[in-house]
N, C-alpha and C positions, 0 to 999 in steps of 0.2 A: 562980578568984579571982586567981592569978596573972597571967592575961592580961587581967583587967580592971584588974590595978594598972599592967599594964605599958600598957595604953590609956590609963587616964586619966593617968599621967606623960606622955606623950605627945603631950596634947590638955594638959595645962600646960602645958607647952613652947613649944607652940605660941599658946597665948593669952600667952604672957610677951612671947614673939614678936609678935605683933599689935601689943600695947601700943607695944612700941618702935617699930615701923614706923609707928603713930598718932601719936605724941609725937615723932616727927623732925620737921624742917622740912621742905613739901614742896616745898620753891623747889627747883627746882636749878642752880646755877654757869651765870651767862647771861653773854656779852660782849656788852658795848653800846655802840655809836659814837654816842659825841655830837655830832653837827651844825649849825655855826653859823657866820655870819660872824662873831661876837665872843663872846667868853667858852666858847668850846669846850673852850678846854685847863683855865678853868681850875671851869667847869661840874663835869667829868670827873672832875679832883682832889679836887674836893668833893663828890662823890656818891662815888668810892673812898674817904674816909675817913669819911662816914656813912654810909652803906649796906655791909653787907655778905654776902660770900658773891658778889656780883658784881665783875666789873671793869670799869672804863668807859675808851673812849679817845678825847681829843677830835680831831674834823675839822676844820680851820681851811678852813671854806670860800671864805674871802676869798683864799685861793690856789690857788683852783678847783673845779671838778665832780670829786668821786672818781670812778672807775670803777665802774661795777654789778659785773665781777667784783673788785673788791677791797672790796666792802661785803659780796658775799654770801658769801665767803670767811674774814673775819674777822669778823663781827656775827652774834651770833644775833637780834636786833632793833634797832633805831638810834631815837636820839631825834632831833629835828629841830625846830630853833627859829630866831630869828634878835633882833640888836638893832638897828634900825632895815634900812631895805628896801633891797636889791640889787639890781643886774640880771642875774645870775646863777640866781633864781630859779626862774625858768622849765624852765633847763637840772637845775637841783640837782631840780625840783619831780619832772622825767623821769624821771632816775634814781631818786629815792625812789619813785617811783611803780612802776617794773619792781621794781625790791626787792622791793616789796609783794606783788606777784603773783606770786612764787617763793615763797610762802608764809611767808613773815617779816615777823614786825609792824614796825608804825611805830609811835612814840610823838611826839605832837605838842606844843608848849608856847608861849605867850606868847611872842614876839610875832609868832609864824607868819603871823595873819589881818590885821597888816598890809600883808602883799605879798597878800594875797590880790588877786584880781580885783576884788570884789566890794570893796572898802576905801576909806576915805576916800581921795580924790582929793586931801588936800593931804599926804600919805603917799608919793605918788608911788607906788601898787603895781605893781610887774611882773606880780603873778600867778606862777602856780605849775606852771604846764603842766599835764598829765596828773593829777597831783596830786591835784589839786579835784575828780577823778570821783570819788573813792577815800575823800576826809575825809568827817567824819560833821557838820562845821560849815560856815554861813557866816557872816562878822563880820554884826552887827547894822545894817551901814552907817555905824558911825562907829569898831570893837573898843576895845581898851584902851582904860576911861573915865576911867584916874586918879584913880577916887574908893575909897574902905574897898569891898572885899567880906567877906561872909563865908557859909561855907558853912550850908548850910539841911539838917541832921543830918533833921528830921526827914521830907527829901526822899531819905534814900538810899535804894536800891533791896540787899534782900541779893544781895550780890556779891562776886569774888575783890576787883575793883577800890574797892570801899567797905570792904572789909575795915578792920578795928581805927580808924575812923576814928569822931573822937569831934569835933574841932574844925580848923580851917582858916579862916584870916587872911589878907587883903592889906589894906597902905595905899594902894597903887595899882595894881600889874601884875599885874593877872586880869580875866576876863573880857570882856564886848563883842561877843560870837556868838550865835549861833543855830542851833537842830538843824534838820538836811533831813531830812525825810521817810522813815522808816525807818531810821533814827538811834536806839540806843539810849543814852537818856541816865538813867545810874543815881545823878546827884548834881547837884543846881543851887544857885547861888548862891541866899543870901535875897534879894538886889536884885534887880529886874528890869533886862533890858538897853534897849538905845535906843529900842526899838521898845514896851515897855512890855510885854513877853513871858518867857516864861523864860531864863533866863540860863543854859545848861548850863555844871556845873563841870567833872564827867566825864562824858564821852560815849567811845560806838565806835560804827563803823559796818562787818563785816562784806560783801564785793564779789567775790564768787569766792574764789579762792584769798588775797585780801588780807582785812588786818584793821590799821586804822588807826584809833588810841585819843587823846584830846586831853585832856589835862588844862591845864584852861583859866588856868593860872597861872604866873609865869616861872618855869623849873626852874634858870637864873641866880641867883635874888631875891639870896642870900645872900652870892655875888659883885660884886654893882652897888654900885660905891663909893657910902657913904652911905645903901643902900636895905637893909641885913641884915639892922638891927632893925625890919623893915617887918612883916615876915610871919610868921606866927605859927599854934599850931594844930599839926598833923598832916604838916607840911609834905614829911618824908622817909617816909613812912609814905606817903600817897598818890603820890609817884614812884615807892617799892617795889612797889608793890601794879601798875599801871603795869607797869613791866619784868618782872615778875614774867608777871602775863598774859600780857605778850604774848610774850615769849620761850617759855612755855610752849603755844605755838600759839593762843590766846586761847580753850581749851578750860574748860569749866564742867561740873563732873557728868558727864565720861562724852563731852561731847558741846558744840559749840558753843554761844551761846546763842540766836543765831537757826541756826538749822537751815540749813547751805548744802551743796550734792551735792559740791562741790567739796573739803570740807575735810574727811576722814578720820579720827577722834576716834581717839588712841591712850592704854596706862595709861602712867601717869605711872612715875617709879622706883620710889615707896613701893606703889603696884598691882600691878608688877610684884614687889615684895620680898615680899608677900599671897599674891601666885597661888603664888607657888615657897613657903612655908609652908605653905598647904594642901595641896598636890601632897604636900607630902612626910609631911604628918602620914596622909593618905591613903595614901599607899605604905608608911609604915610599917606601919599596921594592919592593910593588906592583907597585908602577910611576917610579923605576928603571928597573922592567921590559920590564913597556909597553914601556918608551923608547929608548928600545932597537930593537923594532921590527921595 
């Protein structure tokens, strides 16, 4: 009877244990460079003082192409946006695009799909270089429509990236894309875009070792003089969810969500803090047996 008390104390312990490693947060501490020729710095400031548990720090790309090793050095995954079109693009599109392939997400955001290639012609787009193999969008042929979106709840797909998302608002800067072909898109606006088709709000698109996510909304809004009280909704909640993914290898269950040879599913900290709890409730039992014999 003794050694069944001292068992089942043991195996409580260890479900107390459980509990807490269930009821932690399973984000863990990401660094993210934000990317833009405008509002980078102050993007950064504003996702550090909404968002937490992360830090963000902006790149003012209007003073040039970072280096690949100084992104993939300090970034666990980078966001990448822009307000109006550069000719820099092409060169930034490069590097974000080797980023990607070293196995570190992108995050993409309004008004990226004006330089697209693919973009209105009175936008003047550079395009993106390399980039554009790797996104999981392309503009609609006109992007940003400057008209209301709002998000279509009862379009979401369960996911990390729809997580806790209940509403999402724009008076104008979202949307105006389209998903390519094996693009998983797990949330679309209720409007349709230019072409009279889905309008994805989040999408990814999985490419070998890369995983680039676009949330189809400016992650700016809040900062664009005049435009804070535009958006509305879930707004820091859908860029968490975002950074969160992808900094966490854009892992789901164990495993990717499209299934690629290339990307390696590892346990997360709270999986790991599980296996060392059972290991040890198991090791103990096993030394309450032998000392019994």
């Amino acid at each position: 009877m003794t050694y069944l008390r001292h068992t089942a104390a043991a195996f409580a312990a260890l479900l107390l244990g459980l509990a807490t490693v269930l009821a932690a947060d399973p984000a863990q501490a990401a660094r993210i460079g934000v990317l833009s020729n405008k509002f980078a710095l102050e993007t950064a400031a504003n996702f550090n003082a909404r968002i937490a548990g992360h830090t963000f720090t902006g790149v003012d790309l209007s003073l040039g192409t970072p280096a690949l090793a100084s992104l993939t050095a300090a970034y666990d995954a980078i966001l990448l946006f822009e307000d109006t079109t550069f000719v820099n693009a092409p060169l930034v599109g490069g590097t974000v695009a080797a980023y990607a392939q070293t196995g570190r997400a992108v995050v993409l955001g309004t008004f990226y799909e004006q330089d697209r290639s693919d973009g209105l012609v009175a936008n003047t787009p550079h395009g993106w270089g390399a980039l554009e193999t790797l996104d999981p969008n392309t503009t609609d042929g006109v992007g940003t429509p400057s008209v209301p979106r709002s998000l279509d709840i009862a379009s979401l797909v369960p996911h990390p990236l729809t997580a806790g998302l209940t509403a999402l608002t724009s008076a104008r800067f979202a949307g105006g894309n389209q998903a390519k072909p094996g693009s998983i898109v797990v949330g679309r606006w209720t409007q349709t875009n230019a072409r009279g088709q889905v309008d994805p709000a989040i999408a990814f698109r999985v490419t070998g070792a890369a995983c680039v996510i676009h949330v189809a909304i400016a992650p700016h809004y809040p900062v664009i003089p005049g435009a804070g009280g535009e958006v509305g909704g879930d707004f820091y909640r859908a860029w968490t969810n975002a950074f969160e993914f992808g900094a966490g290898g854009c892992v789901y269950n164990g495993g990717t969500v499209t299934p690629d040879p290339n990307i390696i599913p590892t346990l997360s900290g709270n999986m790991l803090a599980l296996t060392a709890l059972l290991l040890a409730g198991i090791a103990l039992a096993s030394r309450r047996r032998r000392a019994r014999r």
